[in-house]
C-alpha positions, 0 to 999 in steps of 0.5 A: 760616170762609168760603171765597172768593166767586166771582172772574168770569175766575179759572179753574186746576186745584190739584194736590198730591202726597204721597210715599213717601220723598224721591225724587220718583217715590215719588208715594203720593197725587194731589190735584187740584181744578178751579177756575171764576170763582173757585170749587172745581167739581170734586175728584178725589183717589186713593192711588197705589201707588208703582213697584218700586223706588220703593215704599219708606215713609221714616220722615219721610214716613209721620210726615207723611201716615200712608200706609203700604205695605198702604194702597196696596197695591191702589191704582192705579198713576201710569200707570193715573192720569197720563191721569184727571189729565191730562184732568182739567187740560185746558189748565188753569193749574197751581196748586201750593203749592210748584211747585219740589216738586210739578212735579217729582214729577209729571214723575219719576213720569210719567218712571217709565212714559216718559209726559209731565207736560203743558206748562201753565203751573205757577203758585206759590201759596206764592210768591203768598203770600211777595209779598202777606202778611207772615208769620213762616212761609209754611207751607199751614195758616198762610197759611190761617188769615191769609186766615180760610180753612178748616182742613183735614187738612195732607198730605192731597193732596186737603185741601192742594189745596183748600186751595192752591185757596183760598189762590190765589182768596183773594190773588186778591181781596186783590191785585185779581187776575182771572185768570192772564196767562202767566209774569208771574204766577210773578213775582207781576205779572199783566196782568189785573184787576178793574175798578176794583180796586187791585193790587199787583205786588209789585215 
């Protein structure tokens, strides 16, 4: 299945995190994929060894991302990777699947070290997907199979991010999108499109 052809003026970075439990600052692994005219340029990925007091496994999140303790064990820490992710965003809209899960593990694991998560804007690729498809459920692997895209490992921050990546060019093109115009987009509505496109705003 293919991937989505070029989008002239669609540029972002994904982002996706896995955790060691339920708290948020447990970040155990980072995705993140650069987009350019609607395509994947560029990957970075890496195990995060979670912070004292952070660092154990929960059940449920092992079950889902199979990282354990010794996988990370010599891993780097969130504050010897925050500022590699950090440039690697630039000024970059941020792309998530789920921004109201993964925002926050970004700000709380940076909290951790009393660093910052950068001011860009944060942009939902589920919330993108909830205004432009009819599905029975908006999980990541089946909004990628209703846009034809590739499969890929689920809960593997790196495969997710690609995959949000995808799913973000993919609605692009379905709703005449060209590029991201500041918080409208949160909402579904963009300002800009392709010439000649139809679009719709989901309102």
């Amino acid at each position: 299945m293919p991937v989505p052809l070029p989008l002239p003026g669609l540029s972002f970075t994904a982002i996706d995190f896995e955790t060691a439990n339920p708290n948020k600052a447990s970040v155990c692994a980072v995705g993140v994929a650069r987009v350019r005219d609607g395509q994947v340029v560029e990957t970075h990925g890496t195990l995060v060894r979670p912070p004292i007091g952070y660092d154990d496994f929960g059940f449920y999140n092992v079950r889902a991302h199979g990282i354990q303790a010794q996988h990370v064990a010599s891993a780097p820490s969130w504050e010897a990777v925050h500022a590699t992710i950090v440039d690697f965003i630039g000024a970059d809209p941020i792309v998530a699947y789920n921004v109201p899960a993964d925002r926050p593990m970004f700000e709380k694991a940076s909290a951790v070290y009393r660093l910052t998560a950068p001011p860009n804007e944060w942009v939902d690729a589920l919330r993108m997907a909830r205004r432009h498809l009819t599905l029975p459920k908006y999980s990541l692997p089946q909004v990628t199979t209703a846009l034809g895209l590739p499969s890929f490992t689920h809960h593997d921050a790196l495969a997710d991010t690609i995959a949000a990546a995808h799913v973000t060019v993919a609605l692009c093109h379905q709703a005449g999108l060209a590029a991201f115009h500041g918080s409208d987009v949160l909402a579904g509505v963009t300002l800009a499109r392709r010439p000649g496109a139809g679009w719709r705003t989901g309102r």
